[in-house]
N, CA, C and O atoms as a DFTB+ gen file, in Angstrom:
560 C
 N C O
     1  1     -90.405      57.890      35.755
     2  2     -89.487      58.907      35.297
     3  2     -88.068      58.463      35.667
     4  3     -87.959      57.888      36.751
     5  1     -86.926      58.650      34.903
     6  2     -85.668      58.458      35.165
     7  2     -84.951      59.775      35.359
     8  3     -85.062      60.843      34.755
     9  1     -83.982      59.303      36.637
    10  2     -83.305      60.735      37.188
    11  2     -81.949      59.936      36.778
    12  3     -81.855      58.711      36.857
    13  1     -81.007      60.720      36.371
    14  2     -79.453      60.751      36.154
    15  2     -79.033      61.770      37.437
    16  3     -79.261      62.972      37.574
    17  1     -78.492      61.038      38.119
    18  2     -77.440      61.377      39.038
    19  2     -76.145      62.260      38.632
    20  3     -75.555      61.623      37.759
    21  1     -75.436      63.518      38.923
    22  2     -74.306      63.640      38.685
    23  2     -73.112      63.268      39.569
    24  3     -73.147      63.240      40.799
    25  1     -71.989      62.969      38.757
    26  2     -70.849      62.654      40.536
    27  2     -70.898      63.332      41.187
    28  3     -70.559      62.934      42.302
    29  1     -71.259      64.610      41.120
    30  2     -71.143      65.248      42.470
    31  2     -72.407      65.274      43.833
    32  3     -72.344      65.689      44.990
    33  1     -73.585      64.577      42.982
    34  2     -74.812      64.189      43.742
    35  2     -74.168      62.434      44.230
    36  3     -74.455      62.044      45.361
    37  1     -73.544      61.745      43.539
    38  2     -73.389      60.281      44.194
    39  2     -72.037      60.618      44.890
    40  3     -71.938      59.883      45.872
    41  1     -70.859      61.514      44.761
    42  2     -70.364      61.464      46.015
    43  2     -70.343      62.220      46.958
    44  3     -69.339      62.312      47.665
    45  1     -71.807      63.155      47.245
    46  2     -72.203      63.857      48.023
    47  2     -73.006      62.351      49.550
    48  3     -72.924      62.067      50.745
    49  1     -73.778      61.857      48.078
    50  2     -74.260      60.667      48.976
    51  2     -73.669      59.751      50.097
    52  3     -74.168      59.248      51.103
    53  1     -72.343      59.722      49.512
    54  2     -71.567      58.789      49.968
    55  2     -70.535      59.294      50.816
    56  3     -70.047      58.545      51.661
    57  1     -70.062      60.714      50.669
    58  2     -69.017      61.649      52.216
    59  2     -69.708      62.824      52.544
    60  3     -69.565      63.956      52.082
    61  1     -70.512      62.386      53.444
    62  2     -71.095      63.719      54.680
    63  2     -70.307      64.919      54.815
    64  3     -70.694      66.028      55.183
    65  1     -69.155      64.558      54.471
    66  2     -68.196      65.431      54.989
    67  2     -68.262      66.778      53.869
    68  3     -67.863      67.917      54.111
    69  1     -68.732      66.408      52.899
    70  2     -68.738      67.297      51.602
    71  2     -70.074      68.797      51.991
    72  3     -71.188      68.940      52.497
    73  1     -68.972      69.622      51.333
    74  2     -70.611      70.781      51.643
    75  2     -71.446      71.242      50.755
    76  3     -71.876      72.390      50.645
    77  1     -71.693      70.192      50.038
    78  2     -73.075      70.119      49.177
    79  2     -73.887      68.832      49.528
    80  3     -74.896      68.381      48.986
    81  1     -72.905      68.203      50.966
    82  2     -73.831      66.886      51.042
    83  2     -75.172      67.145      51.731
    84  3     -76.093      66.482      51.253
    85  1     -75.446      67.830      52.585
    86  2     -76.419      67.857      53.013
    87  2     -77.788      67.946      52.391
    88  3     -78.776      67.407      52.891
    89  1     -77.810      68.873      50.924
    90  2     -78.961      69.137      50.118
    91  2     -78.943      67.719      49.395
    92  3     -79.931      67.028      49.148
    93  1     -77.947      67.502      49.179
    94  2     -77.818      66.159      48.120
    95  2     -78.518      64.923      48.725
    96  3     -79.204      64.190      48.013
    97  1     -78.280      64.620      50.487
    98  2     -79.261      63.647      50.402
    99  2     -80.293      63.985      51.111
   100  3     -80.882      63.034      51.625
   101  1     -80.696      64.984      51.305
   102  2     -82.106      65.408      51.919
   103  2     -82.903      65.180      50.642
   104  3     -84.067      64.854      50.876
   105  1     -82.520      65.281      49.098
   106  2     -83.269      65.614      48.084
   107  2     -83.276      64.143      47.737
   108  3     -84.151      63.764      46.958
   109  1     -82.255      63.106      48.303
   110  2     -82.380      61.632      47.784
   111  2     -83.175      61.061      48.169
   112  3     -84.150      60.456      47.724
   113  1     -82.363      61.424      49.873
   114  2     -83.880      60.815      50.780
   115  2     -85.593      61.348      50.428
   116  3     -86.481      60.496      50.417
   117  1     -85.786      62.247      50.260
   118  2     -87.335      63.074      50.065
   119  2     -87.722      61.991      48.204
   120  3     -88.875      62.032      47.775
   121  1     -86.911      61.387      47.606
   122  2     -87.223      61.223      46.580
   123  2     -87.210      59.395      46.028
   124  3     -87.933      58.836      45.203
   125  1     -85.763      58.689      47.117
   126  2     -85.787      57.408      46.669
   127  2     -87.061      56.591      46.659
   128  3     -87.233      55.885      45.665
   129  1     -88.148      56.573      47.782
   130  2     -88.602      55.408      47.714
   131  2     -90.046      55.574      46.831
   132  3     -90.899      54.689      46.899
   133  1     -90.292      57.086      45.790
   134  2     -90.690      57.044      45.100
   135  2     -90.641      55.692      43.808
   136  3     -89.684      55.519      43.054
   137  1     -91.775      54.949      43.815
   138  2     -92.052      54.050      42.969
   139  2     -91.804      54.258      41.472
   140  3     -91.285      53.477      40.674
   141  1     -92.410      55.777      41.225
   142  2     -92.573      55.887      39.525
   143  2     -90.871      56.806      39.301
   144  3     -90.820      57.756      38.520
   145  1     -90.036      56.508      39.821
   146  2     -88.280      57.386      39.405
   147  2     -87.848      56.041      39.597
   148  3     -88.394      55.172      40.276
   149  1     -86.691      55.962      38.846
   150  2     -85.910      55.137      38.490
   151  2     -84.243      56.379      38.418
   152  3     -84.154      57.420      37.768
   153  1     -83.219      55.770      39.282
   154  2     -81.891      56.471      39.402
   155  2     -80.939      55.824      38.772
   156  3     -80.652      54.629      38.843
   157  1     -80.346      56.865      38.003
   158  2     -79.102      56.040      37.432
   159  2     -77.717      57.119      37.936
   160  3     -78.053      58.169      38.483
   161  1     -76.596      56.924      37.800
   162  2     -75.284      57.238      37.403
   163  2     -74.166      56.811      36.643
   164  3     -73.852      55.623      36.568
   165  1     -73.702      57.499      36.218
   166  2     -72.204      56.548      35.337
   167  2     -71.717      55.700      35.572
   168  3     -70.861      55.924      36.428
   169  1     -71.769      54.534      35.221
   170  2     -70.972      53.635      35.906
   171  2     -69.154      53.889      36.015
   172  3     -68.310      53.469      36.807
   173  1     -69.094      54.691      34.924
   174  2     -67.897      55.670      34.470
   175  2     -67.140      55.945      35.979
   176  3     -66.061      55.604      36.464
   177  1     -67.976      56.524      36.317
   178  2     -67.858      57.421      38.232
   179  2     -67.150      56.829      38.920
   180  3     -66.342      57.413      39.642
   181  1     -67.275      55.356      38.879
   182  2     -66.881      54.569      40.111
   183  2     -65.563      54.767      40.428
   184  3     -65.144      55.027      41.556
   185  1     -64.757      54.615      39.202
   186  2     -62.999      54.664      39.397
   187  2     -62.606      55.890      40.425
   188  3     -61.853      55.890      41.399
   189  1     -63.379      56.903      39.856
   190  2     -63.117      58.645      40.719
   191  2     -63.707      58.319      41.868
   192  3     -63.098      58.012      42.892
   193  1     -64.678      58.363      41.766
   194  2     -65.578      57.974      43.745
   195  2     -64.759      57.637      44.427
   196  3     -64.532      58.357      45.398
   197  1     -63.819      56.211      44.212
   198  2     -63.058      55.307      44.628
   199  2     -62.221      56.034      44.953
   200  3     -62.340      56.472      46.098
   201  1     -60.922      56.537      44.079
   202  2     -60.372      57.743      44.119
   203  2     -59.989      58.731      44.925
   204  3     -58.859      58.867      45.394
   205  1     -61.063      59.540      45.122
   206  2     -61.916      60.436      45.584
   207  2     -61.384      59.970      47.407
   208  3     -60.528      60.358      48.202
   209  1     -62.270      59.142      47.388
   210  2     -62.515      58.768      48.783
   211  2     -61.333      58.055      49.555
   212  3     -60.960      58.314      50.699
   213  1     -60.796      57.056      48.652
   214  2     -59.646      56.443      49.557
   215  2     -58.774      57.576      49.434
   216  3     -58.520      58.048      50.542
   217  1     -58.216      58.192      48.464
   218  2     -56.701      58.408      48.488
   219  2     -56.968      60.262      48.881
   220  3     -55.958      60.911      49.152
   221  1     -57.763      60.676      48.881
   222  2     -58.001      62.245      49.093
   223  2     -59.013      62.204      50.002
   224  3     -59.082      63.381      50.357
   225  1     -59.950      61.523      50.684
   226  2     -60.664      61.649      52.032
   227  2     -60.447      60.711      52.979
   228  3     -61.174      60.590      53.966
   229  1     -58.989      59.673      52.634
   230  2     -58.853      58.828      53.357
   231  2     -59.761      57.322      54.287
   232  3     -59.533      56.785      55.371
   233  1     -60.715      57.096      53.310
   234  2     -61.430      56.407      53.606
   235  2     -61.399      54.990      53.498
   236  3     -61.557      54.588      52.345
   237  1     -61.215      53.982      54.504
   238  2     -61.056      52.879      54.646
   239  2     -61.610      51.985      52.447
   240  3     -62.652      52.314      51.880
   241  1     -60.733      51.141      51.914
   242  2     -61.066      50.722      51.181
   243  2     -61.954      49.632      50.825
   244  3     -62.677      49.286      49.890
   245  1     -61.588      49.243      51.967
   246  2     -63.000      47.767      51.836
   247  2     -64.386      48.621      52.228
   248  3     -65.480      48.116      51.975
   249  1     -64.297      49.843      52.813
   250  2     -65.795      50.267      52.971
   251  2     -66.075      51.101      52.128
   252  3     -67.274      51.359      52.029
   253  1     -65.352      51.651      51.440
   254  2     -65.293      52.651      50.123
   255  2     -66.606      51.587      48.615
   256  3     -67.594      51.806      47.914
   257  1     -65.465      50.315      48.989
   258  2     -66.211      49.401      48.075
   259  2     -68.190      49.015      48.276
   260  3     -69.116      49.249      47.500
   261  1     -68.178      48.543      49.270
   262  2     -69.219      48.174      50.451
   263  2     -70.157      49.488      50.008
   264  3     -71.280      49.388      49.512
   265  1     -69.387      50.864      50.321
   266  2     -70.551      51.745      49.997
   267  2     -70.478      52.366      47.955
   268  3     -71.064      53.260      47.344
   269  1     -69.954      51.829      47.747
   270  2     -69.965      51.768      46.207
   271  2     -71.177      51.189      45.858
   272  3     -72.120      51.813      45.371
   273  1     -71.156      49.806      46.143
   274  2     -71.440      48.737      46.333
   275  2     -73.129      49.000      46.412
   276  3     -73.822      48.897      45.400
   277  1     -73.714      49.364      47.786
   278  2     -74.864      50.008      48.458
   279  2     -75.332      50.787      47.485
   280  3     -76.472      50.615      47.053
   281  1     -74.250      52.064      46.853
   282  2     -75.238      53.053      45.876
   283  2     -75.905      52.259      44.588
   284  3     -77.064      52.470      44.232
   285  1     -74.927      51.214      43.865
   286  2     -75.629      50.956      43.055
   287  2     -76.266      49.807      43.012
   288  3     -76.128      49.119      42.001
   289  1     -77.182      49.301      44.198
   290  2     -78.186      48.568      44.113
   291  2     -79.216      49.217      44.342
   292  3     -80.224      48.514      44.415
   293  1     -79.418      50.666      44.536
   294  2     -80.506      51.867      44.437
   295  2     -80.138      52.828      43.537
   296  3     -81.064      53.615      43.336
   297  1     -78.913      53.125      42.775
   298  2     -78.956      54.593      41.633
   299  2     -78.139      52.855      40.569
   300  3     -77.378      51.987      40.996
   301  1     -78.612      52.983      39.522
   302  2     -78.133      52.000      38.598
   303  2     -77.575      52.143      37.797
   304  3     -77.878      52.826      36.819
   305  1     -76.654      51.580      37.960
   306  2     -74.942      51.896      36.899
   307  2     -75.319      52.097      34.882
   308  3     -75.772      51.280      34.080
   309  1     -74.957      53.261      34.739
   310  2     -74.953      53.089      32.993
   311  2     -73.805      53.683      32.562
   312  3     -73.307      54.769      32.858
   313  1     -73.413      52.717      31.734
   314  2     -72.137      53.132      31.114
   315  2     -71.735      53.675      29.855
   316  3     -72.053      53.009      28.871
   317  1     -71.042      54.845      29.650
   318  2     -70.811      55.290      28.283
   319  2     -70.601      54.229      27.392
   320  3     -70.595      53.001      27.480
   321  1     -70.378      55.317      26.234
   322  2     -70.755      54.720      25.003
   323  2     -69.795      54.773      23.777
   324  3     -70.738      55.219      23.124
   325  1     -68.913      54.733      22.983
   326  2     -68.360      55.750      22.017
   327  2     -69.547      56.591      21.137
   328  3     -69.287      57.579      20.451
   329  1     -70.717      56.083      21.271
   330  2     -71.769      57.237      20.702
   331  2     -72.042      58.380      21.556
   332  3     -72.557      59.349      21.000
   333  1     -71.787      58.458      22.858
   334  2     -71.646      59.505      23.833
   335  2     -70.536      60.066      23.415
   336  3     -70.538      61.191      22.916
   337  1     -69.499      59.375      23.564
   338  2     -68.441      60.521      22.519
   339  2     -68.800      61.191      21.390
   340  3     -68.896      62.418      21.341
   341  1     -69.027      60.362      20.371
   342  2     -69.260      61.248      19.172
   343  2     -70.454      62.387      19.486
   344  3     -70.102      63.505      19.110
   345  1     -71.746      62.346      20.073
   346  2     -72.751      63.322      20.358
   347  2     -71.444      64.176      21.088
   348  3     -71.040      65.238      20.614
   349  1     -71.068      63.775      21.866
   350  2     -70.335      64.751      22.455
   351  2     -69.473      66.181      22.182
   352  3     -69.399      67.374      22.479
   353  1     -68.737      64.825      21.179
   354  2     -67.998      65.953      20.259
   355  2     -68.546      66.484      19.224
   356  3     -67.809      67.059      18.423
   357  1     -69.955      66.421      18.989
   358  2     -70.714      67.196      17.907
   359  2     -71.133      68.050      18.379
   360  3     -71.298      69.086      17.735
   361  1     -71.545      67.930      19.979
   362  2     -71.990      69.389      20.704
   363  2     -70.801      69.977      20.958
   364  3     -70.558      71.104      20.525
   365  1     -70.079      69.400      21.562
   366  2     -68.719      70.579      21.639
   367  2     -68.013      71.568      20.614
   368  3     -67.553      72.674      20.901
   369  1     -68.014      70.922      19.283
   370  2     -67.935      71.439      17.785
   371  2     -69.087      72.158      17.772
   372  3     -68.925      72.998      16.887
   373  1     -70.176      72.299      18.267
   374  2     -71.108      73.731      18.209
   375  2     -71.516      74.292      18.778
   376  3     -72.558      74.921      18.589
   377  1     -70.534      74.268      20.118
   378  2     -70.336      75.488      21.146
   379  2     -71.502      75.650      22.138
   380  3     -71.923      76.655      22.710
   381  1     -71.789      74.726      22.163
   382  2     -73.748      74.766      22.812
   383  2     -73.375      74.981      24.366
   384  3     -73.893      75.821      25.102
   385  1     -72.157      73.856      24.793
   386  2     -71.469      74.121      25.604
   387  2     -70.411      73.376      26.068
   388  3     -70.383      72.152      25.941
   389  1     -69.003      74.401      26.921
   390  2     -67.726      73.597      26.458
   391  2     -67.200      73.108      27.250
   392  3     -65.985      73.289      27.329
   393  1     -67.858      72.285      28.176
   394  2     -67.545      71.304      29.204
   395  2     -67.643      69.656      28.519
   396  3     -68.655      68.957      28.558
   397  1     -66.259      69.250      27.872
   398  2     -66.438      68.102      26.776
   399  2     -66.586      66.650      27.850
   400  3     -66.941      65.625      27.268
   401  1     -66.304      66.538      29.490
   402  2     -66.536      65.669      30.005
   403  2     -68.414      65.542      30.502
   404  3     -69.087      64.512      30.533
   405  1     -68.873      67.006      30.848
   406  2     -70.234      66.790      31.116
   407  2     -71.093      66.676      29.853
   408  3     -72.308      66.510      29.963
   409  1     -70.356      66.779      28.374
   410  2     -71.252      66.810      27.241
   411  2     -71.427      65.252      27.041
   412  3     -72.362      64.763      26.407
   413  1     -70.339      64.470      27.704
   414  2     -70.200      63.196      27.029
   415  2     -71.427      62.563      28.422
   416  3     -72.077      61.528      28.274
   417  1     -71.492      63.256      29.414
   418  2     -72.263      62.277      30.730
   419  2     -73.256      62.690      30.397
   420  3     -74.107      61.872      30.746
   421  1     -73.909      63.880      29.680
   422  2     -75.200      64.521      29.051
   423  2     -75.656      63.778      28.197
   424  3     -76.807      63.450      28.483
   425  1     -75.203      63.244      27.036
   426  2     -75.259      62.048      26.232
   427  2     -75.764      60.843      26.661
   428  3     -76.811      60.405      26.182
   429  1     -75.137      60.247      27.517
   430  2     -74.992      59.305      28.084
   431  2     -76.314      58.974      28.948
   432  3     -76.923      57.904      28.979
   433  1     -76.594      60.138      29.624
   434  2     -78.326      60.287      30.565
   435  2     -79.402      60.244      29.070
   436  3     -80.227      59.333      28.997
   437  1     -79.315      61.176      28.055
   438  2     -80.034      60.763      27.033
   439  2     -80.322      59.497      26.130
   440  3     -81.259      59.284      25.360
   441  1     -79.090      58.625      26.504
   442  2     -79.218      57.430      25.995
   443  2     -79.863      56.806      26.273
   444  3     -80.573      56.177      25.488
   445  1     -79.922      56.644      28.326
   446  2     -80.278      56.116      29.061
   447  2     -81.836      56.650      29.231
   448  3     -82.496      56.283      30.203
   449  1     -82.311      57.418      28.367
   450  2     -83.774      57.849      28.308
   451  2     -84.687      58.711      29.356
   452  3     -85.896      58.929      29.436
   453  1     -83.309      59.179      30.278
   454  2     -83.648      59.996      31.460
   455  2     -84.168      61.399      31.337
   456  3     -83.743      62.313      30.630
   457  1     -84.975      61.382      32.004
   458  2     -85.854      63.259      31.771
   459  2     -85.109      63.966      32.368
   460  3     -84.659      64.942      31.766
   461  1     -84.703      63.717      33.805
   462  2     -83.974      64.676      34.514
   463  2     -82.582      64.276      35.129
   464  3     -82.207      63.260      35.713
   465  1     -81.899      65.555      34.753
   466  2     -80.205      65.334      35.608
   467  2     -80.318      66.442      36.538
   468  3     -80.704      67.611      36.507
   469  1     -79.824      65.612      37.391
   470  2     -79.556      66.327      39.003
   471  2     -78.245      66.556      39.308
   472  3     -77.469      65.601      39.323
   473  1     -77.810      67.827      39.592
   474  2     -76.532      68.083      39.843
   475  2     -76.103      69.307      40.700
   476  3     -76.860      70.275      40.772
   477  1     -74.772      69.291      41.427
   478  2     -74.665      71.009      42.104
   479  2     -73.760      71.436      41.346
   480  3     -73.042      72.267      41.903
   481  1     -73.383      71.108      39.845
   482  2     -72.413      71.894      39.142
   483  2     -73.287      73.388      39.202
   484  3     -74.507      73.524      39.296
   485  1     -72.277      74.404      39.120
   486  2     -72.734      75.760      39.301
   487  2     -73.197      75.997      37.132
   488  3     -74.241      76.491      36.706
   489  1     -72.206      75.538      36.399
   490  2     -72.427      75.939      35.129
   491  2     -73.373      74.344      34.640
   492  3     -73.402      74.117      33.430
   493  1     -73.808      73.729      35.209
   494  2     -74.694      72.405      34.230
   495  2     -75.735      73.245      34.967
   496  3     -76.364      73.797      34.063
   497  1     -76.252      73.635      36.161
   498  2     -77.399      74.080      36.830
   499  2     -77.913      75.485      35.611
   500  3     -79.055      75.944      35.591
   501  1     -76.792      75.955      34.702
   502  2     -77.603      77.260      34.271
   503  2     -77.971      76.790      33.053
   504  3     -78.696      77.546      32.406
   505  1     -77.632      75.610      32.493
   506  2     -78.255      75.003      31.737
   507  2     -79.755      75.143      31.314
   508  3     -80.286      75.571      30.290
   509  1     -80.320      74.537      32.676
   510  2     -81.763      74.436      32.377
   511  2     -82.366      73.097      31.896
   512  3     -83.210      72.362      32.409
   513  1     -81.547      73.003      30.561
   514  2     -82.204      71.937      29.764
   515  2     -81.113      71.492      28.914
   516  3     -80.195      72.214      28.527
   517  1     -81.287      70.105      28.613
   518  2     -80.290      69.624      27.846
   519  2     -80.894      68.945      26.657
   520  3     -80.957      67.717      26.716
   521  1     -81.308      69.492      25.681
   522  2     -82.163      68.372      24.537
   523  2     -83.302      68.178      25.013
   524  3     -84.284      68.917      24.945
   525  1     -83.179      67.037      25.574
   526  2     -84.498      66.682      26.480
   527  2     -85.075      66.313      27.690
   528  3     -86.167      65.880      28.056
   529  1     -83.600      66.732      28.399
   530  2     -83.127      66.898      29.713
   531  2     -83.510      67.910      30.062
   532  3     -83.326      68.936      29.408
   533  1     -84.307      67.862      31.483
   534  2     -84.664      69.086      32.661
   535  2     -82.716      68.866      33.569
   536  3     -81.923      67.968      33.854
   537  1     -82.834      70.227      33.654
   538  2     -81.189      69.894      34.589
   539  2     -81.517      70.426      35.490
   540  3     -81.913      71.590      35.444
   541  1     -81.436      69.596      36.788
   542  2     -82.055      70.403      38.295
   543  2     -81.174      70.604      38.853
   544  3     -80.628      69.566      39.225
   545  1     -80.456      71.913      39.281
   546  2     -79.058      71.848      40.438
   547  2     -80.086      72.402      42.083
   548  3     -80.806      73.386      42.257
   549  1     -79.825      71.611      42.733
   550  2     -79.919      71.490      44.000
   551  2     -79.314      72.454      44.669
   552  3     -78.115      72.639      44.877
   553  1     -80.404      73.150      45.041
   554  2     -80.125      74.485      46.166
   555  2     -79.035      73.776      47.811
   556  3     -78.975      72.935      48.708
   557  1     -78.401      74.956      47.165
   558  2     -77.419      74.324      48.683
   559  2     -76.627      75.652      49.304
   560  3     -75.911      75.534      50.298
């Protein structure tokens, strides 16, 4: 089975300091060394993570990289598409729902042939389902 990661599950992983981190990797840990899941995330993500961490959590940059680095030799980088755009903007043009950056990373997990997206967005969690996506938001 393939799990799609959301950024807010890979940079939960990566700053403790966050207060959704704790569910985020209790649910990684309880789940990585499962054989039959396969993890992905955006490769999209990385620039923000980066971001994220050096310039707004102040985090050393060579280890920012290092743990970049670490996530994706266990959650595996996939990168949009301009066909993630266009699905994107075909769901957004029919109101299904109007978050046009998570429609395009919704896409993007479907490309990538993933059953389930994992996330603590409060509005992707009421989702449910995305096409053919289970959307799991992580109790926290």
């Amino acid at each position: 089975m393939d799990i799609f990661l959301d950024a807010n599950i890979c940079l939960d992983l990566l700053d403790t300091k966050r207060p959704t981190s704790k569910a985020s990797v209790a649910w990684y840990m309880e789940n990585k060394d499962n054989e039959n899941l396969t993890f992905y995330f955006s490769g999209d993500f990385i620039t923000t993570i980066y971001y994220i961490l050096t310039e707004k959590r102040k985090m050393g940059k060579e280890k920012v990289v290092e743990a970049i680095d670490a996530l994706s030799m266990e959650v595996l980088p996939f990168y949009l598409s301009h066909a993630d755009f266009i699905d994107a903007k075909n769901s957004f043009h029919d109101e299904y729902f109007d978050d046009f950056e998570d429609l395009m990373i919704l896409h993007s997990a479907l490309r990538a042939n993933c059953t389930t997206f994992v996330t603590n967005d409060k509005l992707l969690g009421k989702l449910k389902t995305f096409d053919t996506l289970t959307i799991q938001k992580l109790l926290v």
